[in-house]
Structure formats: structure tokens, C-alpha cells
C-alpha positions in Angstrom: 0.0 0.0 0.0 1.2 3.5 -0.6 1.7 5.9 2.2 -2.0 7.1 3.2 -2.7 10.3 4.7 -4.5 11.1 8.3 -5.6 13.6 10.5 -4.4 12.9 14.2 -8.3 13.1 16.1 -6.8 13.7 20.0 -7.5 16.2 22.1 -5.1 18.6 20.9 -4.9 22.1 19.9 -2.3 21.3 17.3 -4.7 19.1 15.3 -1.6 16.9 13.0 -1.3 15.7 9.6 -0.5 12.4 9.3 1.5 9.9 7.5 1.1 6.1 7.3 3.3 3.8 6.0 3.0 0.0 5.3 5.1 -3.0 5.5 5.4 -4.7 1.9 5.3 -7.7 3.0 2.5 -8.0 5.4 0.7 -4.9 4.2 0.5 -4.0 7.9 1.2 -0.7 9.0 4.5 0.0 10.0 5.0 3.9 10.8 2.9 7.2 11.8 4.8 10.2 11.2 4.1 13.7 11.2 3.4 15.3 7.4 6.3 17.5 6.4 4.4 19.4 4.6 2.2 20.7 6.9 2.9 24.2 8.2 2.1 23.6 12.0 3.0 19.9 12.2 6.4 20.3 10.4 7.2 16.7 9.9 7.2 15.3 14.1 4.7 13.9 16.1 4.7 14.0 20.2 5.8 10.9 22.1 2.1 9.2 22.6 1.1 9.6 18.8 4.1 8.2 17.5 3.1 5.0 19.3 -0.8 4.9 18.1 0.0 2.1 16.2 0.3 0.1 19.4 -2.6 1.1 20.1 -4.8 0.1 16.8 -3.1 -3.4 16.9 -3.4 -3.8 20.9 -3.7 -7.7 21.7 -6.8 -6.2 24.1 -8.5 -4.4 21.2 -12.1 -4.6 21.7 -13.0 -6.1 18.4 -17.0 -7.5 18.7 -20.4 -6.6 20.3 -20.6 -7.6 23.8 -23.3 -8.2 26.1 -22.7 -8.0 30.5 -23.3 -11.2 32.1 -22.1 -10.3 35.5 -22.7 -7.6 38.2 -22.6 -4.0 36.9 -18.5 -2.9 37.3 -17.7 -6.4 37.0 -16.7 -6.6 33.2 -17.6 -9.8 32.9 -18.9 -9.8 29.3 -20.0 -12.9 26.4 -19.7 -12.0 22.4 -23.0 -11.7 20.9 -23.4 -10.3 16.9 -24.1 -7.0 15.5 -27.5 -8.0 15.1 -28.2 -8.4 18.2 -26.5 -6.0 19.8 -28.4 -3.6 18.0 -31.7 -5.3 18.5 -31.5 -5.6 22.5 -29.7 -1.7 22.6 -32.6 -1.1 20.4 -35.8 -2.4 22.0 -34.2 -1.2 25.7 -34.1 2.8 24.3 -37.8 2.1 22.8 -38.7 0.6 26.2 -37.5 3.3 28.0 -38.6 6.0 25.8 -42.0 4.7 25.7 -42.4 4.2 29.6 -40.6 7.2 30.9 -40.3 9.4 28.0 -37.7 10.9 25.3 -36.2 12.6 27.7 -35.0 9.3 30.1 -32.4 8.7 27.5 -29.1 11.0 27.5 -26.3 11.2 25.3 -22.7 11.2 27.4 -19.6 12.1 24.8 -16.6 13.8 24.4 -13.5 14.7 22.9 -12.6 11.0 22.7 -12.2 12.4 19.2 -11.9 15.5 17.4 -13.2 14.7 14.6 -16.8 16.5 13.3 -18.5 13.6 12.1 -18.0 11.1 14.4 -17.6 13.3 16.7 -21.1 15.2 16.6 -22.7 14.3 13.1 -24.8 11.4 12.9 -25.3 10.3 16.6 -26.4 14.2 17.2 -29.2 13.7 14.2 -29.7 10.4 16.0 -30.4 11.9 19.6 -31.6 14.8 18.2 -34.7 12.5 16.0 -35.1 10.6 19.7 -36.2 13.4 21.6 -33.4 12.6 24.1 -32.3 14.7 26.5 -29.3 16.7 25.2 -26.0 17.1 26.5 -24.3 20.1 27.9 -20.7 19.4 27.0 -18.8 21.5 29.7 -15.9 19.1 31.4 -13.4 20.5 29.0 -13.5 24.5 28.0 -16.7 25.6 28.4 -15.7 28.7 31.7 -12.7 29.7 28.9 -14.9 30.0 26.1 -17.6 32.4 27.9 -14.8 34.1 29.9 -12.7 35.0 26.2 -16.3 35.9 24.5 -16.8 38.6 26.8 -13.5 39.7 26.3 -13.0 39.6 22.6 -16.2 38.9 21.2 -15.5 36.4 18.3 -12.4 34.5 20.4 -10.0 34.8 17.3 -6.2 34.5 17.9 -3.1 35.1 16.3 -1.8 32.1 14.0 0.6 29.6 15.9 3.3 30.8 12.7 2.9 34.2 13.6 4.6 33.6 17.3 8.0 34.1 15.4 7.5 37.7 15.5 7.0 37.9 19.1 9.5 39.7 20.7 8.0 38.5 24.6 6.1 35.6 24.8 3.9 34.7 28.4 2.8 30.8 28.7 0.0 31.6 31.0 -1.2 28.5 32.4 0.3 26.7 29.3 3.0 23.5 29.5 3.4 24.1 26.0 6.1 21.3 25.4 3.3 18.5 26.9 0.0 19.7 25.7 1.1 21.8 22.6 4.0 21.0 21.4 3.9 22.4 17.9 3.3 25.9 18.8 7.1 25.4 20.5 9.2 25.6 17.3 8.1 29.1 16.5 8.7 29.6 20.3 12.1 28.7 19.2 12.7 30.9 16.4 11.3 33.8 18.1 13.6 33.1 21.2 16.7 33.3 18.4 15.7 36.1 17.2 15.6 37.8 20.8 12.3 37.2 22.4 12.1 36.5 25.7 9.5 33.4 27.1 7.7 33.6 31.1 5.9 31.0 32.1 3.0 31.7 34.7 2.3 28.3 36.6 1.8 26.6 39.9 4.0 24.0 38.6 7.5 24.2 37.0 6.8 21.6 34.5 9.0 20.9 31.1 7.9 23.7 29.8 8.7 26.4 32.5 12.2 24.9 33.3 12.9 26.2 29.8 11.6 30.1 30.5 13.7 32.7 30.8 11.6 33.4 34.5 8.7 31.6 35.9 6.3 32.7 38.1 5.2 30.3 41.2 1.3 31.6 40.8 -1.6 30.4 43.5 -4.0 28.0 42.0 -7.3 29.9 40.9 -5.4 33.3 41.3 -5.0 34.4 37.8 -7.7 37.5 38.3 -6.1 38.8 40.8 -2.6 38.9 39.2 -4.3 40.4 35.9 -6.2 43.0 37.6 -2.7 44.0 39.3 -1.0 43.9 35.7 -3.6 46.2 34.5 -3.4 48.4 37.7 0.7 49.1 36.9 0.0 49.0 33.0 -2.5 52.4 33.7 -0.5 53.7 37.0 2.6 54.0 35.0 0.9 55.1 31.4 2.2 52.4 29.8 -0.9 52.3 27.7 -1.6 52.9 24.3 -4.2 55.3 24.6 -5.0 55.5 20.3 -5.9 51.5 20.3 -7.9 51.8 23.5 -9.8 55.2 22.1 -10.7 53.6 18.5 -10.9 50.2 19.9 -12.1 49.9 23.3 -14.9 50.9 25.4 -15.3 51.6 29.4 -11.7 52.5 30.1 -12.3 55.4 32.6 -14.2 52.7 34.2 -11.5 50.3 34.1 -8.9 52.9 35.7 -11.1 53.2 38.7 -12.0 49.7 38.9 -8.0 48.8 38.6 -6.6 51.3 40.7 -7.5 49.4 43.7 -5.9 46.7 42.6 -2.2 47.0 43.8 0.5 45.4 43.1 0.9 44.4 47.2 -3.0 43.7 47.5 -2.4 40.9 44.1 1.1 39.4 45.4 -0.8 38.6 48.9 -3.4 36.6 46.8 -1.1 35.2 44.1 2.0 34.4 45.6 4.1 36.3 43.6 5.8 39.5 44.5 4.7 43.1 44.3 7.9 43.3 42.4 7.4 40.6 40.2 4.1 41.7 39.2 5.7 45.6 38.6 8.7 44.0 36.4 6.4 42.2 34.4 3.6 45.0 34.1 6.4 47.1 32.6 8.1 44.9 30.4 4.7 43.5 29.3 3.7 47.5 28.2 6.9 48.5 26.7 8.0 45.0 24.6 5.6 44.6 21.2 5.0 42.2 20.1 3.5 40.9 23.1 1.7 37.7 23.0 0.4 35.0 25.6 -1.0 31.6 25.0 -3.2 31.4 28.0 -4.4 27.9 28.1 -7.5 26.1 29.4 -5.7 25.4 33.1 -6.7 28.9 34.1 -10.2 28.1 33.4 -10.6 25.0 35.6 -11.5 27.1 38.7 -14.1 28.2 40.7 -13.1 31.4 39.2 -12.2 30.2 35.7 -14.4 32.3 33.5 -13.5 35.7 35.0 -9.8 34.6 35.1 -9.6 33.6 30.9 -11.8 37.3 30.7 -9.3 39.6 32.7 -6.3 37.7 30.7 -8.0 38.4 27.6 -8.7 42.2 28.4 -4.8 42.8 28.3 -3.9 43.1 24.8 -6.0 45.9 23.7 -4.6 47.9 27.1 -1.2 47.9 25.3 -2.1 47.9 22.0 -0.8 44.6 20.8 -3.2 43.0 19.2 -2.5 45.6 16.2 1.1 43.8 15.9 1.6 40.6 13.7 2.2 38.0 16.3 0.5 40.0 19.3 -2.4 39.3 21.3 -3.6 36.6 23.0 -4.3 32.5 22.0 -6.7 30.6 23.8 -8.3 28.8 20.8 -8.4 29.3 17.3 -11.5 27.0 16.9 -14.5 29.6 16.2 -12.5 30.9 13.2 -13.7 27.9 11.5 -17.6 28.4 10.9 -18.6 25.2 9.3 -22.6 24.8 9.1 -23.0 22.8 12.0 -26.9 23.1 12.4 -27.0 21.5 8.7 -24.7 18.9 10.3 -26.1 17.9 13.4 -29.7 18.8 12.4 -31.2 20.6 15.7 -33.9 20.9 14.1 -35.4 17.3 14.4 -36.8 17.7 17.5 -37.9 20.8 19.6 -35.2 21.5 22.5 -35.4 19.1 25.0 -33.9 18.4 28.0 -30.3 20.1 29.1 -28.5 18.1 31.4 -24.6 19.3 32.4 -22.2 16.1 31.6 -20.1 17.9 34.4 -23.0 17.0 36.8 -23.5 13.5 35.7 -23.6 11.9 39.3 -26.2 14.2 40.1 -27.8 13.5 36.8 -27.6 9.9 37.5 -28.2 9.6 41.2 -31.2 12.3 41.7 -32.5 13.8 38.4 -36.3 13.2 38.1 -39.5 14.0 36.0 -38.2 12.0 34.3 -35.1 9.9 35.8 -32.1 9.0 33.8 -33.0 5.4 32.6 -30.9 4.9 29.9 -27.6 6.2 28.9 -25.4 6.0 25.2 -21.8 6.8 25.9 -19.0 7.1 23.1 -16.0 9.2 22.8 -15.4 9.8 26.4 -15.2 7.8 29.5 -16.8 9.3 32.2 -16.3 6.5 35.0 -12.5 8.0 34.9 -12.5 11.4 33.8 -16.2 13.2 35.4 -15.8 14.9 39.0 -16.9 13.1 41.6 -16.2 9.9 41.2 -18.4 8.1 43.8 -21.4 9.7 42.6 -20.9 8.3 39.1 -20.0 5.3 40.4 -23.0 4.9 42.1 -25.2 6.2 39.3 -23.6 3.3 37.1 -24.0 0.9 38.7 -27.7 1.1 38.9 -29.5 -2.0 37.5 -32.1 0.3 36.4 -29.7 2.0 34.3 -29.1 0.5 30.6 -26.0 1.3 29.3 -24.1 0.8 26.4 -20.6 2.3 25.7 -18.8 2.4 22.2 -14.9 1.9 23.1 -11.7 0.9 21.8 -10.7 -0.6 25.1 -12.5 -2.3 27.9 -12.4 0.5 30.4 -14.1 1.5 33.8 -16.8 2.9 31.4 -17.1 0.0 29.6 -17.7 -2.4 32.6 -20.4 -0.7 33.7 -21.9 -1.2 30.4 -24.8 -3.6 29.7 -23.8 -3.4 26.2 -20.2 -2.7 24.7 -20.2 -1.6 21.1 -16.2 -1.8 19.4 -15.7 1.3 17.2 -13.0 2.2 14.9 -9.9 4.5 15.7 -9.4 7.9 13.5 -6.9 5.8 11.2 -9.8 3.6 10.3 -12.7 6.0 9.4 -13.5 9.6 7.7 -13.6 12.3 9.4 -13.4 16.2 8.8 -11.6 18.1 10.9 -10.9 22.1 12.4 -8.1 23.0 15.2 -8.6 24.6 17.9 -4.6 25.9 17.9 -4.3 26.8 14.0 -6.5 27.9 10.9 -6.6 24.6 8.8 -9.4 22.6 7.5 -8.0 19.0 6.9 -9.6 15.5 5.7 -8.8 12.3 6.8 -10.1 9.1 4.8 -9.5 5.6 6.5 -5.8 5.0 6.5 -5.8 1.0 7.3 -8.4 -1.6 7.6 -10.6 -1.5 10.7 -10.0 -5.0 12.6 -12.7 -7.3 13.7 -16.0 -6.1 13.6 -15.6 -2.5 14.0 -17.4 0.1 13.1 -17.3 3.8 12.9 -19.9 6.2 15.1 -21.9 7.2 12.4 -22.6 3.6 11.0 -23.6 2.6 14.5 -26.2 5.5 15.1 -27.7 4.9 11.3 -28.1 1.2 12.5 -29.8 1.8 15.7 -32.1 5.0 14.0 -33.4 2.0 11.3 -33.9 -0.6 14.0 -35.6 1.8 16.0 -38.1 3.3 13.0 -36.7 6.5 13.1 -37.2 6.9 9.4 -36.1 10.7 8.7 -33.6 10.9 5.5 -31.5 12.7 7.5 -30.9 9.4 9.8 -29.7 7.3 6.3 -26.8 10.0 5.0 -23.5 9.1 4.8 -20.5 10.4 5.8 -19.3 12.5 2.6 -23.1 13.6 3.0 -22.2 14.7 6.4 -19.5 16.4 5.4 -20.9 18.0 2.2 -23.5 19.1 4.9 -20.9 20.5 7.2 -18.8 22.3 4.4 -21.9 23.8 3.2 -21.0 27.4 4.8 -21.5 31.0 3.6 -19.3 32.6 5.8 -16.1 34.1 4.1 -13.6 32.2 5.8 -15.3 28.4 4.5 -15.7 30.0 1.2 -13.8 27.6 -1.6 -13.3 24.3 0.8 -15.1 21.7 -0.9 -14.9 18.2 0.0 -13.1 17.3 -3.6 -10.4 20.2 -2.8 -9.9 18.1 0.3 -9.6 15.0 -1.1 -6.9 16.7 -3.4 -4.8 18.9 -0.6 -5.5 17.3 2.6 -5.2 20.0 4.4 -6.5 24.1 3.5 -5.9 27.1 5.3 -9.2 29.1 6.4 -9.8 32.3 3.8 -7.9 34.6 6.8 -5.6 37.4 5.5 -2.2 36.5 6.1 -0.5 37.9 8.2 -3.5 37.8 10.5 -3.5 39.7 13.4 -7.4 39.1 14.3 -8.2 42.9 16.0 -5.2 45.6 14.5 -8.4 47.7 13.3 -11.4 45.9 14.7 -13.8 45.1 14.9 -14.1 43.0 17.9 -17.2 40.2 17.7 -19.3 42.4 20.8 -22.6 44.2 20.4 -20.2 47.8 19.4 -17.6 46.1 17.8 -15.0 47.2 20.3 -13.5 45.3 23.2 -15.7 46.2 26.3 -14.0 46.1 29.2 -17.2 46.4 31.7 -15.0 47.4 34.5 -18.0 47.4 36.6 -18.7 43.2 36.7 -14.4 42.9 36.7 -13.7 41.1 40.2 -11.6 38.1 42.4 -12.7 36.4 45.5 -10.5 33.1 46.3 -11.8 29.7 45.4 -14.3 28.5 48.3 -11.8 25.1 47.9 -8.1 27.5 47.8 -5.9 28.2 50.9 -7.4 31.7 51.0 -11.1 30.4 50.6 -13.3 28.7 53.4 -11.4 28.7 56.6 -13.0 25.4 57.9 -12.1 23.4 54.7 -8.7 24.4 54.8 -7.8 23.6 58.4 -9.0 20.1 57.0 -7.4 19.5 53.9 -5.0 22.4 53.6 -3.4 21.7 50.2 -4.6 22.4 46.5 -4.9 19.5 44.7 -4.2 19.9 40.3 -5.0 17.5 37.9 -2.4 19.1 35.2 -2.5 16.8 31.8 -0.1 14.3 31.9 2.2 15.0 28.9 3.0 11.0 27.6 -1.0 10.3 27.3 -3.7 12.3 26.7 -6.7 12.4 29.5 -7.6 8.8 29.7 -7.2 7.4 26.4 -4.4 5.5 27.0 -4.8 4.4 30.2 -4.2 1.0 29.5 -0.4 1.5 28.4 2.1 0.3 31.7 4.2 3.7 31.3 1.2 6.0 31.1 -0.4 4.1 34.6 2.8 4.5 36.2 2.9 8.1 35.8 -0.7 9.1 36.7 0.0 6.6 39.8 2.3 9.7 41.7 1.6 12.4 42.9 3.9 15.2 43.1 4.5 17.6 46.5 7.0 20.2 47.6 9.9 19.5 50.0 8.4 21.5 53.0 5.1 19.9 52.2 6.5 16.2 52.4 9.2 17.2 55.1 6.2 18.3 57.3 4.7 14.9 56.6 7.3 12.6 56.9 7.0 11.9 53.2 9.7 10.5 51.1 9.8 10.2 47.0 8.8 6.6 46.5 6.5 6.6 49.7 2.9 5.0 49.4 0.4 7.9 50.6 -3.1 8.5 51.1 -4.6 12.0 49.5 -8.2 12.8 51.0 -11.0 15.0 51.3 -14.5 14.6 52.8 -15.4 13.2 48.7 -12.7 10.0 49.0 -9.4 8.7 49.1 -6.7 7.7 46.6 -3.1 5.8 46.8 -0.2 7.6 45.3 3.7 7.0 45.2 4.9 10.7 46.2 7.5 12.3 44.4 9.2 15.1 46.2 11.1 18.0 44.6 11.0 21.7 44.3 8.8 21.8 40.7 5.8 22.4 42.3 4.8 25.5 45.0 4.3 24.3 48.6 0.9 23.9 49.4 0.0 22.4 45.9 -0.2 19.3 44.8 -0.4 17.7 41.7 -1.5 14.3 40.0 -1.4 13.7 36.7 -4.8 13.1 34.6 -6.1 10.7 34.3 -5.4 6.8 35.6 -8.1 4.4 35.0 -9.6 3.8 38.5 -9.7 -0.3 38.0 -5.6 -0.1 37.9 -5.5 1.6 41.1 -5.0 -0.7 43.7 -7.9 0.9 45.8 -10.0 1.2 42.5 -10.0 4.8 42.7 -8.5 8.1 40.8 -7.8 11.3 41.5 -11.6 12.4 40.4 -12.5 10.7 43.6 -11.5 13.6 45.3 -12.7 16.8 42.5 -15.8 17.9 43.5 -18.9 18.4 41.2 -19.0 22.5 42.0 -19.4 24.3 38.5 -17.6 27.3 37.5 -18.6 31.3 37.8 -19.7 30.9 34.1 -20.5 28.3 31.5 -21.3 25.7 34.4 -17.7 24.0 33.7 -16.1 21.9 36.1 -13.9 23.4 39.1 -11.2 20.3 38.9 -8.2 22.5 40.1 -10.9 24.0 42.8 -9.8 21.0 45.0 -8.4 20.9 49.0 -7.1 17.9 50.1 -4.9 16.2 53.0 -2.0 13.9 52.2 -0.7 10.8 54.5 2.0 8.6 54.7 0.3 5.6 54.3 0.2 1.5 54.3 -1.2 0.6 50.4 -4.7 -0.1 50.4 -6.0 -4.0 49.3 -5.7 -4.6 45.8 -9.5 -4.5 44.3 -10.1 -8.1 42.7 
């Protein structure tokens, strides 16, 4: 076979182009690189994606239907055909639908993959036909999207290529070398050609070990240390009072709002100095280009919305966005305005039912009129990676509950399951893609045969829609339908992507001027066109779960847990791989922390709050600010040796905005401890 093109479908910002190569001789595939010719992927691939082919010929590949035969958790399973898989999963939605109502059945997905079409094309047409309740997909960026909204309207962002030209560069809450690695290269060159790189971060991870100066920040801080930036920005008229006058509204506003917000009053908060914060005020004002890639870290706090805001205000302050490679990056996503209500057809049904997936053990364990009774989960796995992990436990595990779960793997998820579906990986299917880290449209067609009896999403939805009688046209298209749907755009930046110029070029940019920068004369996506500051709504009160929130919490459990990605997997996809449980087994604690404790690196310990408990090997060291603690996301729970992960002890509290999840809003105890019993 000749080399075949792909489209990485992770979690990723950087969104790579793919290259496949075969064996001769047994036709198997033998190599995934990254496509040289691709401007952002530049010919490498990070460490866990340069091993995928491990994963699509796995020895524990699930590769049939399967139907439960034991106790809920249990994942004791028998094979059983597509037929009648379908026709039990089937008759069980009718059932339910029919006795409880529509509603009763709800959707549970993800970013298990990227990908628009089997990512949110057919099975949204499906759910959306049903009547099912619908699905407010929150656990990932939903407090960073509102919080950069209000601050820039439209949420566009300099191009990753145009970080060459920035002459100081500020990773806010960004390890760019573990969850971004492609923007690093033009980090690079820009560093050559005399820029200088800060790193803002509880944690000195890869990334910040290679700044020219980190700063130690509080968890859940980020507000305060913003508002102190724009205090010394305005104090010291390092402002650029044109940009703010032709593009800006509310500033006398914002100068009274900001003056009480001090460098001293901000360092007391953050952790970082009065001086600090001047030094980097001025330097920030007085060096253009000035960019930072603020990533979606900031936005997992009980504050997260107005954090990603306040960040997002600074640019116009200085002026930078007018500069090619100024600004601020938190996603490039909503550049790409495909027709998604053509795609996922809304229209089917009237709106139903909004449940939060971040609140699934509520959902599951006291949602009424009606009840959850049934529950369809693909592309995500939320027995690992939702908050609260004893609540969705227990929801699970009702025998009231049918479940199925399309997977790859037989995870936590998946043994809860009444009914396991085994679904293709993104080098076996099509799928159309957008990033949410550059401006390229790209096409992937399958790459390799898919093994066993796998399917893709969308065949698997129109299969149970037929079964079930849900006879709408829209329930028989097929995927080049779904993505002639999706490309079927007016907007000026889709105009000219076709799905035969895909076919041809892989990969297209977005019809963006280059160079872009996104708001050098407006206008900004608000109401006026301008970036409103609303100075009067602009404010920081600690996390209730911080060491400066509730007072009784923290004499309990009196350090911040994070739950920072872990760089070598990606959330809990591969979980099953030795390395990858090994790392998201430790946790990782300051000197004076584990001193205080008695806690050597390779110790067994005990981290818990009032929500659970979880076994960790420590690791002690100095890359980490005392009184935080971090473990890296996310180990399946049924490799832990109490059968628990660190989501055990996040809470399900929501966000100030979009009703996202508050996982770094976390207090917690740590032990020395004796290793729990192994779970059988």
C-alpha cells in the first residue's frame, strides 16, 4: 500500500497531519509520522502519537459486540453479533422511551475524538430525532470560552506561525512542550531572534524549566494577578491610549475599577511578588510584540471564567493586538464556521432536556421528571475522567440503568456497560476536521483496515435510528453527505473548501488574511464592535476550595490539589499502556510539604477529602509550589490498587460561568500511608 494520509483526532490544539506507511510484505502498517508538509505539524509527532499504532493493533483491542453477564462494574462480558447488539440496545431505548419518555435517555460524549463527524454528526441527528435529553458538554473549555467571549467577542487568535515575531512571549497557564508542542518551534525561532519566554504556573513543569523566569502563581489566582497587571500598566501610562480610544470601550471605568488593585494587595493573593508583578507590568507595556498563550488550566477554577476574561482584556490595554504576532491565544476553533446546524440537524426535535455532563452523578443519582433510565456513551469515559467519582459510580452501577458504551478498550466505562459496542480509531474511518490551535481545514479518509468487527460512530447510530423506525432521510446520510453538509458554509472564511479540494490537498488554510492579526483595526465580535472592558462586573474572590477560601475546609485539607495533563497520554485514552499508569499513579509535593509529613519520593500515601481517598507513590522535589499538589490526569480507577483516581476527590461545583467543572478548585490532606487492598 502506498503511504495514506491522516488527521491525528486527540485532544489537541495542534490538530496533526498524518502519514502512514505500510510494510510490503504483510501490508500491515509499520509507521505514523508527522506530514512534512504541513505548516504547524512540520514533519514530528509528540511521544504518545508516534506509538498509536500500538494502540490500533493492541492484543486487548475490543473487536465485537458484547453483552454484560455479571454484576454491573464487573466486566464480565460474552460475544454476541451486531445484530443483536443492536436489537436488544434497540428495544431497551424504545422501552425506555416509551415508559418514561424521550427525555429518560441521555447522550454522554466527548472529545474521545476531534473529529466533526464522528464526533457530533450522525449520533447528534440520531439523539436529536429521539427526543433525548441533550447534552451540555462543559468538562473541558466551556468557563474559557464564555470568559474569552466577553473579552474579545469572536475569540479569534493570532496564527501559531505568527509567534515568530513575538519579541516577549507569556505561557499563562500553558505547558506548551506536553499539551502543545507544535506551537514550541516558532517559540524557538522567536527566542533566536531575541524574544524573551515567562511561564506563569503553579507548577515548573517541562515547559517552564525552559523560561527565561517563571512565576510560582496560587492555583485559581490568575484574576487577581491580571487586575494587578492592569493596575501598573495604567498607573505608569504604559498604555496605548490611540488603540484603547478607536478600539475599546469603558476605560475610565476600568482605571477606577483597577486602581484598587495593587501590586501588594495581588502578590498577597497570588503568591508572587509586588515586584514581580511591577517588572512584568512594565516589560509586558513596553516590549511589542506581546503575546500570551493562555491555556485552558486557568479556566478549571471556581473562578475560571473571569480569570480567561481579565487575561484576555490585556492586549487591547497595550495595544498589541495591532502587531503581527501579538495578542492573546486561547483557541483558534471559532475561526472555522462550518454549518453545524446542517450537520447535526437541531432541528429534528424541539429543544429538550439540558443536562450538564459535568453533573453527571447528580444526573444519574437524583435527576427526576423523568429519571435517567438509559444512557449512550461514546467518545469519552466518564467513569475516569467526570468529578466526583463516587457519585458516578453509584449512578452506574444502577441496575435500572441500561448502558451501552462504544470503546476501543475495555475501560471502567465499559464495565459498567450492559452493552459494549467496538468502534474504529481515527486511522480507520472519515472524518473532517478544524483546530482549535491553527486555521486549517483538513480530511482524513480511512488509513488501514478497521479489525474485527468494528465500526465507525456514524454507522452505528444509522443502524440503531433504522432498527428503532426512526425513518427521517437525515438518519440514512453518509458520511461524505455529512460532510458536504458540514462544508456547506457562507461565511467568508469556508468559502472555496469543498470536500473534492480536500480529497486533493488534505489540508487548506481558512480564507484569513495573512498575516493575521485578528483585531489591529477591529472590529471585535461584541454588540459595538469594540472590546468592552465592563469594568464594573471585573472582580476576584478566592476559590471557596483554595488556601485563602473557606477557613473550615482548609484547616482540614489544607493543600490544592491539580490535575495538570499528563504529557506522555492524553486524559484517559491510554490508560491502558504500563508507562502512562505509572505516571498518573504519583503524585507530586513540595519539599516542606512532604518534610512536614514525613514523606519520602517513592512513599505510598493517602490523598483525601471529605469526597474519598486515593493511593499515590509521592514524588518530592521543588517543581511544584508548597501547598500544591499535583496528580497527573487521568489513571483508570480499576488499575489503582484501591480502584479509585484522583476524580475521587474533585468535586462536582461548576464554574462562575458556562457551568464548567472546578477540577483545580480542589483541598485535600496527604498521608504517609500502608497501600490499600488490591480490588479483585
Amino acid at each position: 500500500m502506498p503511504t495514506q494520509h491522516s488527521v491525528c483526532a486527540l485532544d489537541c490544539p495542534d490538530c496533526c497531519s498524518l502519514l502512514l506507511e505500510f510494510d510490503p510484505a504483510t501490508q500491515r502498517a509499520s509507521k505514523l509520522r508527522g506530514n512534512p508538509d504541513h505548516p504547524v505539524t512540520q514533519g514530528f509527532l509528540c511521544a504518545k502519537v508516534a506509538k498509536y499504532l500500538d494502540r490500533s493493533y493492541h492484543p486487548d483491542r475490543l473487536l465485537h459486540p458484547l453483552r454484560r453477564t455479571g454484576p454491573k462494574g464487573s466486566g464480565q462480558f460474552q460475544r454476541v453479533s451486531w445484530g443483536e447488539a443492536i436489537a436488544e440496545t434497540a428495544e431497551k431505548l424504545l422501552a425506555v422511551r416509551d415508559q418514561f419518555g424521550p427525555e429518560a435517555i441521555l447522550p454522554y460524549s466527548y472529545a474521545g475524538t476531534m473529529g466533526l463527524i464522528q464526533g457530533s454528526g450522525m449520533d447528534r441527528r440520531f439523539f436529536h430525532a429521539l427526543g433525548a435529553s441533550r447534552l451540555d458538554r462543559t468538562i473541558c473549555s466551556s468557563a474559557g470560552t464564555v470568559g474569552m467571549t466577553e473579552a474579545t467577542g469572536d475569540r479569534f487568535a493570532p496564527a501559531p506561525e505568527d509567534f515568530i515575531h513575538a519579541k516577549l512571549i507569556i505561557a499563562w497557564g500553558a505547558n506548551i512542550l506536553g499539551t502543545n508542542v507544535h506551537l514550541w518551534p516558532f517559540i524557538v525561532e522567536a527566542r533566536r531572534n531575541g524574544a524573551r519566554f515567562y511561564v506563569i504556573d503553579p507548577r515548573k513543569d517541562r515547559t517552564g524549566k525552559l523560561a527565561d523566569r517563571h512565576y510560582a502563581i496560587h492555583p485559581g489566582s490568575d484574576t487577581a494577578l491580571a487586575l494587578a497587571l492592569m493596575h501598573v500598566l495604567i498607573a505608569e501610562n504604559l498604555v496605548d491610549h490611540d488603540y484603547i480610544s478607536r478600539q475599546t470601550l469603558g476605560y475610565d471605568d476600568l482605571v477606577r475599577k483597577t486602581a484598587e488593585w495593587t501590586p501588594q494587595r495581588a502578590a498577597a493573593l497570588t503568591g508572587i511578588s509586588a515586584e514581580d508583578i511591577v517588572q512584568l507590568a512594565r516589560e509586558y507595556g513596553t516590549i511589542q510584540p506581546a503575546v500570551i498563550r493562555v491555556n485552558y488550566g486557568v479556566q478549571r477554577s471556581e473562578r475560571g471564567a473571569m480569570a480567561v476574561r481579565a487575561i484576555g482584556l490585556l492586549p487591547a490595554l497595550t495595544g498589541a493586538w495591532k502587531h503581527q504576532g501579538g495578542g492573546v491565544q486561547l483557541s483558534t476553533s471559532n475561526a472555522f464556521r462550518f454549518n453545524l446546524a446542517a450537520l447535526e440537524r437541531p432541528d429534528l426535535a424541539p429543544p429538550g432536556r439540558l443536562v450538564n455532563m459535568s453533573l453527571l452523578g447528580q444526573a444519574l443519582t437524583e435527576l427526576d421528571h423523568p429519571p435517567v433510565k438509559a444512557m449512550v456513551v461514546y467518545n469519552s469515559n466518564p467513569a475516569a475522567i467526570a468529578p466526583d467519582q463516587t457519585a458516578v459510580r453509584q449512578g452506574l452501577a444502577r441496575e435500572d440503568l441500561f448502558t451501552v458504551v462504544l470503546e476501543q478498550f475495555q475501560n471502567d466505562t465499559a464495565d459498567f456497560a450492559d452493552i459494549v459496542l467496538p468502534v474504529t480509531t481515527f486511522l480507520e474511518h472519515s472524518d473532517l476536521y478544524r483546530a482549535y490551535g491553527h486555521y486549517y481545514v483538513q480530511l482524513a479518509r480511512p488509513a488501514m483496515p478497521a479489525p474485527g468487527e468494528c465500526l465507525p460512530n456514524t454507522e452505528i447510530f444509522r443502524r440503531l435510528a433504522a432498527k428503532m423506525g426512526l425513518d427521517h432521510p437525515a438518519l440514512r446520510d453518509s458520511d461524505d453527505a455529512l460532510i458536504r453538509a458540514a462544508l456547506d458554509s457562507s461565511h467568508p472564511h469556508m468559502q472555496g473548501i469543498t470536500l473534492e479540494r480536500l480529497e486533493r490537498e488534505h489540508s487548506i488554510r481558512l480564507n484569513l488574511p495573512d498575516p493575521f492579526p485578528p483585531y489591529a483595526e477591529g472590529p471585535f465580535g461584541t454588540p459595538s464592535g469594540k472590546c468592552e472592558f465592563h469594568a464594573e462586573t471585573l472582580d476576584y474572590t478566592p476559590p471557596v476550595e483554595s488556601r485563602l477560601g473557606d477557613a473550615e475546609l482548609r484547616a482540614k485539607y489544607p493543600l490544592e490539589l491539580l490535575s495538570a495533563k499528563n504529557p506522555d497520554s492524553m486524559n484517559s485514552t491510554f490508560g491502558n499502556r504500563s508507562a502512562v499508569d505509572a505516571q498518573t499513579a504519583l503524585v507530586t509535593l513540595h519539599t516542606v510539604d512532604a518534610k512536614a509529613r514525613g514523606i519520602f519520593s517513592g512513599d505510598t500515601v493517602t490523598l483525601f477529602n471529605d469526597r474519598g481517598a486515593l493511593e499515590a507513590t509521592a514524588m518530592v522535589n521543588e517543581d511544584i509550589a508548597p501547598g500544591v499538589i499535583n496528580v497527573p490526569a487521568v489513571r483508570w480507577p480499576k488499575l489503582s490498587p484501591g480502584g479509585t483516581a484522583l476524580n475521587v476527590l474533585t468535586s462536582q461545583r461548576l464554574t462562575d460561568k458556562g457551568g464548567g467543572p472546578a477540577l483545580y478548585s480542589c483541598l485535600v490532606q496527604i498521608k504517609k500511608s500502608t497501600p490499600l487492598p488490591a480490588v479483585d
